[in-house]
N, C-alpha and C positions, 0 to 999 in steps of 0.2 A: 693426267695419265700419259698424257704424249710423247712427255720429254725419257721418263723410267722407260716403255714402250723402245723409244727410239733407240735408248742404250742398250737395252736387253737385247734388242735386234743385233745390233753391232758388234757385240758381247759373242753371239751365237756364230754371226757369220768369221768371225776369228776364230774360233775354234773349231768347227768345222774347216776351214781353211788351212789351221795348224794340225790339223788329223791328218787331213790331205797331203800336205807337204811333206810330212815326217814318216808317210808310206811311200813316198816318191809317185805316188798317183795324182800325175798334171792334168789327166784331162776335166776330173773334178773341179780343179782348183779351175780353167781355164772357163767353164761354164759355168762354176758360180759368179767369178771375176767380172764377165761380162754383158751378166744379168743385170748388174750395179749400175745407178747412176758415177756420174766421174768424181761429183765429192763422197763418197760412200766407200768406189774405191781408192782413194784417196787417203780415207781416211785408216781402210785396211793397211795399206802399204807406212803407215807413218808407225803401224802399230806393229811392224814387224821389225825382227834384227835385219840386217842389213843386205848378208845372205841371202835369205829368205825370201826380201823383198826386192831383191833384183830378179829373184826368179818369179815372181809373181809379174811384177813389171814386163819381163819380157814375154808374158802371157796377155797382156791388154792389147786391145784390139787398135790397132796404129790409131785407126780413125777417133780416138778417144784420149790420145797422147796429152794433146793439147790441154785440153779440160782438165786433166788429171792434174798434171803440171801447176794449172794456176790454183787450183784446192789443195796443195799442199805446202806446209812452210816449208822457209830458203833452205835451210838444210837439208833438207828431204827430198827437195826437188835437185840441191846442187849434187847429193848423190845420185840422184836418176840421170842427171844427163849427163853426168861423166859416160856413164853406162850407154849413150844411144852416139852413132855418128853423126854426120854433118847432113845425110839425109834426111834420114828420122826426126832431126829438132827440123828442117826446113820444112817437112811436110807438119809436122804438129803448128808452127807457126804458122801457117798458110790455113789452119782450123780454125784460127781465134779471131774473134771479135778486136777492134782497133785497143778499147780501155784494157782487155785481160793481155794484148800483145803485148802492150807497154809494162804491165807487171811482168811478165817474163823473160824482156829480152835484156834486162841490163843482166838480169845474173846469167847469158849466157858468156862463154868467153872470146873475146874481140873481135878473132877470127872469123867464128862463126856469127856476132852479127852485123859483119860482113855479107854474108851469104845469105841470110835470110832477108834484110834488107836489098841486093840486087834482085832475091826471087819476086820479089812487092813490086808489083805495076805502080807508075809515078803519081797517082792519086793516093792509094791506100799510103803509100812512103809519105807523103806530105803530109798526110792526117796522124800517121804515128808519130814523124819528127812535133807538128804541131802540139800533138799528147804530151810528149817528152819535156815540152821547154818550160813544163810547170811544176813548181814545186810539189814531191810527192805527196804530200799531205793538203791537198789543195781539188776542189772542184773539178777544175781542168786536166786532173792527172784521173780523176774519175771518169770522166766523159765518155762517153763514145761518139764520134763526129758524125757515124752513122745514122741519120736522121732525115724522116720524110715533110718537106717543108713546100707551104703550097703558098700562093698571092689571094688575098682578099677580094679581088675585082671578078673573079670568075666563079661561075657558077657549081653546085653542087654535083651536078650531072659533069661537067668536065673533071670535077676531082675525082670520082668514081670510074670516069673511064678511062683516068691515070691509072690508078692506084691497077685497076684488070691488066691494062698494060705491061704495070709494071713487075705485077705476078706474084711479088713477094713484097714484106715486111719484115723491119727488124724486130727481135722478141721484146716482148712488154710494150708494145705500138698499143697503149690506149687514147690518144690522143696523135693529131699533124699538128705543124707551126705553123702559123701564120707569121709572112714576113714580109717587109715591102720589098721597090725596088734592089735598092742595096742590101736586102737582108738583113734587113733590123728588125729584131722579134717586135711581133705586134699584139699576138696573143695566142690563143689555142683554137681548135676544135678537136670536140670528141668525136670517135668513132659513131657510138651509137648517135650522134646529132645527125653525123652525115645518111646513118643510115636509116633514118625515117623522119628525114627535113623532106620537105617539094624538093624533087633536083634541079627548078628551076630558081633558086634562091640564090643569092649571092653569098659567097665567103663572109663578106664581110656584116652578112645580117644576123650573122650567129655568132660569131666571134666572139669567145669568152677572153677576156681579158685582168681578169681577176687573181691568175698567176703569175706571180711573179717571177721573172728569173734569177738563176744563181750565177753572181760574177764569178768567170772563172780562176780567181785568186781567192775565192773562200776558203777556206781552214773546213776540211771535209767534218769535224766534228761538228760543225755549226750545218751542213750538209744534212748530217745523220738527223738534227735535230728538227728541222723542218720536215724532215719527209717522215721522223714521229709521229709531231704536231698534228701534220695536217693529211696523214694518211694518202701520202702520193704515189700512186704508180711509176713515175717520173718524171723530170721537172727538167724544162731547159735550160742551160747554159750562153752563157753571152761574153763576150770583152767588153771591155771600156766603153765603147761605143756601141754599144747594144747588138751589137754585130750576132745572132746564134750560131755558137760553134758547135753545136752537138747535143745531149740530154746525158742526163746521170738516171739510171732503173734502179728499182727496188731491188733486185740480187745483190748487186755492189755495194746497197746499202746496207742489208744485213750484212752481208759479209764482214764489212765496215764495223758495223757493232759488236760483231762477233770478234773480231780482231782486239777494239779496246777493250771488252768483256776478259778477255784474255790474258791483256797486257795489264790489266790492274790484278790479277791473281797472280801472274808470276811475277809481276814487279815486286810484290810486296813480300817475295822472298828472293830479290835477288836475281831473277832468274829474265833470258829473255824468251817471250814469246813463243819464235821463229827457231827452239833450241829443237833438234832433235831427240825422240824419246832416247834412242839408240844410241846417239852421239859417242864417240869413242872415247875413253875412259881419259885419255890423256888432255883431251880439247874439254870435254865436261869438266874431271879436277880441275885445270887452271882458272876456270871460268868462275865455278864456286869458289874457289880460292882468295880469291880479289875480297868476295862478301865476305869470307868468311874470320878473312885479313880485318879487317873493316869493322867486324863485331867481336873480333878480340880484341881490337883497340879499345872500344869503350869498356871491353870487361876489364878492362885492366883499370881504366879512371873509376868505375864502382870499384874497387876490390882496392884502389887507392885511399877512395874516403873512408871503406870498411880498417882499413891498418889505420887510420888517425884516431880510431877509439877503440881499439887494441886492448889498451887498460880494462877499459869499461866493459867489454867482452868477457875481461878476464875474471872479473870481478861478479858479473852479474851474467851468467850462465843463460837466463832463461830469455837474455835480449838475442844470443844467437838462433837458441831455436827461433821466437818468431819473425825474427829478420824478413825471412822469404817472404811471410803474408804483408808485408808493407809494400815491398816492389813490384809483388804479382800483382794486387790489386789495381796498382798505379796504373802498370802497362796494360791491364783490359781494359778499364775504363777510359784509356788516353786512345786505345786503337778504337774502341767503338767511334768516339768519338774524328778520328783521324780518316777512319773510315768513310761517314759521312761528310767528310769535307773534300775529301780526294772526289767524290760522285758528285758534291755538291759542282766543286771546279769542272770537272768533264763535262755535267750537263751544263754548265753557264747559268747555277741556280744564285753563285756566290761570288758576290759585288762588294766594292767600297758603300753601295748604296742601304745592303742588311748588312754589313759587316758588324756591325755595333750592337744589333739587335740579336744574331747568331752567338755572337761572344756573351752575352748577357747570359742570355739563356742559357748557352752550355756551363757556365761558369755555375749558373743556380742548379742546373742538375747534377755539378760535381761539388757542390756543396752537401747538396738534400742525399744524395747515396753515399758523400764521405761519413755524414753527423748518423744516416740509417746503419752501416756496416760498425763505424765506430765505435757503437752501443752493442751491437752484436759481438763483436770482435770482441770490447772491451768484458764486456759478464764472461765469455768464453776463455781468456784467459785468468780473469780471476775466479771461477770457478780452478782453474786448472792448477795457478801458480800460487793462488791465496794472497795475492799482493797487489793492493788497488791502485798501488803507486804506479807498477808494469802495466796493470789495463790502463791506466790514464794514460800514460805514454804512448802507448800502441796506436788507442784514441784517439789521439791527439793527432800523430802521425799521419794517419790514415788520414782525417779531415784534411791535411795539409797536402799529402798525396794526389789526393784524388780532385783536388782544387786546379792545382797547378797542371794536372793531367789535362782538365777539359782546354786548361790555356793554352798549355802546349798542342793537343789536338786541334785548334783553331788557326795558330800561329804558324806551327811549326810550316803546314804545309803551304801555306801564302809566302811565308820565306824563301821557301824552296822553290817557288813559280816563279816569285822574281826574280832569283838568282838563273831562274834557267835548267834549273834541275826537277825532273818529273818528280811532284812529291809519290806517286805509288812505287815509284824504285826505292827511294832515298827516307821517304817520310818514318818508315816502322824503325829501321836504326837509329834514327835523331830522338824518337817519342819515347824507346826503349830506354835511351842513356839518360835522358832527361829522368823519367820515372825513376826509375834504377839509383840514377845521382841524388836525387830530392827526396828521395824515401828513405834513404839511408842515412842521408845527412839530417834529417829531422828527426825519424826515428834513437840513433844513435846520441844527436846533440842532445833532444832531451832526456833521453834517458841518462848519457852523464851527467847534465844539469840538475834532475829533479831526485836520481839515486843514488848518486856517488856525495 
């Protein structure tokens, strides 16, 4: 019930918000606004026109700038900050954490960061240039360099009247590093070890070393999937040389999933992510345009094969009506299956190593539901048409459909990896033509073969 729950909330606080707005009654809007966490309002603000939501915007409390900013996509954010000056972003910058900084400051403009990097004392600048120099989709671009790292040689009592000293910790601290001289990860301690060991015990007699670190050139999916697996709070980070640069927390990680969660639904219409709801009519049509370019093209190679048996159309009326049910069936059965291969890919379920075993099996389930529908399909037309010859055909088709669908679900999108192409953008127009072409072209052939 959580998630219905959570929407239903979100649902309500927009439209109380759009009541407010459209009576010109700000200070409502300014105290529900502020009541909200910063992804929450965030999420109001991506929900509003653009209007609307620069004046909600300029109703968030400064001190919350920051965080808003990094909870909402590039478009949404690069309309907010056109909207604020060169203070305003330097003071939100100066709120954020080292990893949410680096999300934010490329899309500011040049100028300005300029300016928020002179506002940065020379540590914090060196940990965000460090952030920077890693590919975005990479560990190291996750990180926060922010981290409390202590020496194995010293005792429990000395780390504790560190940590008083030092008065604070960064959020999600359920564990220190243990590091040597040079700061080479060694291992962990937890919190709660520290706080009901003897304080006269060494670091290093507790030392849990059982976690492993993440080099900071990992592929953040590979990222997501570990701290799945193994249910981490947060996991440190290292270079080459074991060197710890920092930790990656569980915020960043969901965020993380929720991001490719995202990117596999609107990819698989074309669409990016990061698009705004609001986006302006002219920058949205171009953008649908391209796809839309793109699946006219292939409608035109079906609707090529459909004119090469023209005759046969002509001749036999009742192959056009069930035309449709040979390609429809194709394309759901090819996208189930497409579906599970694109998750398969993202989690790193699908190897050279089951590849053979995968393809098997989906090929016997687009067998067993082409030969099940077939029988279906086929008495439903010859009830209809009284021609056993058209149900054979249909039959037939369909088996042959729905075959080539699971292969193409298998194929199509391991094609498209290696070329370098995400198969959830690219995979549903390739799966579509293919069905589309093979269903037509079977259907059709044999119906001129076996009626004409």
């Amino acid at each position: 019930m959580a998630e219905p729950l959570r929407y239903d909330r979100a649902a309500q606080q927009l439209k109380i918000l759009s009541q407010a707005l459209d009576s010109g009654r700000l200070g409502p809007v300014r105290r529900l606004v502020n009541t909200l966490e910063a992804a929450e309002i965030g999420n109001l603000l991506e929900s509003l026109p653009l209007a609307k939501r620069l004046v909600v915007w300029g109703l968030v409390d400064p001190d919350d700038d920051g965080e808003v900013l990094v909870h909402v996509g590039e478009e949404v954010r690069d309309s907010l900050i056109q909207d604020m000056d060169t203070e305003e972003l330097r003071n939100a910058a100066e709120s954020l954490d080292i990893d949410d900084l680096a999300d934010l400051v490329e899309d500011l403009p040049p100028h300005l960061i300029d300016e928020v990097l002179k506002s940065m004392d020379r540590t914090n600048r060196a940990r965000l240039d460090q952030v920077l120099s890693y590919d975005e989709d990479s560990a190291g671009r996750l990180m926060n360099p922010d981290v409390i790292t202590v020496r194995g040689d010293v005792t429990i009592d000395v780390v504790l009247r560190y940590l008083r000293l030092r008065g604070e910790m960064p959020e999600h601290t359920d564990h220190l590093y243990v590091v040597s001289r040079r700061r080479q990860y060694l291992g962990l301690i937890a919190l709660t070890t520290l706080l009901t060991a003897d304080p006269e015990t060494l670091v290093n007699a507790l030392l849990d070393d059982s976690q492993p670190a993440i080099h900071a050139d990992e592929h953040a999916d590979a990222v997501a999937r570990q701290f799945e697996d193994h249910d981490w709070i947060s996991a440190p980070v290292v270079d080459g040389g074991n060197v710890l640069l920092g930790r990656i927390t569980i915020d960043d990680v969901v965020d993380l999933i929720r991001e490719q969660a995202e990117h596999q639904v609107m990819g698989a219409a074309g669409l990016d992510e990061e698009e705004d709801l609001f986006a302006p009519v002219a920058r949205a049509s171009r953008r649908r345009a391209v796809w839309l370019g793109i699946n006219l093209a292939t409608a035109f190679l079906a609707a090529w094969v459909i004119g090469r048996f023209e005759a046969t159309l002509a001749e036999i009326v009742a192959l056009a009506v069930l035309m449709p049910i040979v390609a429809s069936m194709g394309g759901v059965a090819g996208t189930q299956t497409l579906t599970l291969m694109v998750r398969g890919l993202a989690l790193g379920q699908v190897g050279f190593g089951n590849l053979r075993a995968l393809l098997r099996k989906e090929l016997l389930v687009g067998a067993a539901n082409g030969v099940l529908w077939a029988v279906v399909v086929a008495l439903v037309t010859w009830a209809w048409f009284g021609d056993a010859q058209i149900a054979l055909v249909i039959g037939a088709a369909l088996v042959i459909n729905l075959f080539v669908a699971a292969l193409a679900g298998v194929l199509v999108p391991l094609l498209l990896q290696r070329l370098h192409v995400d198969p959830a953008l690219a995979g549903g127009v390739v799966l579509t033509t293919i069905t589309d072409v093979v269903g037509f072209l079977a259907f059709l052939g044999l119906g001129t073969a076996l009626l004409l």
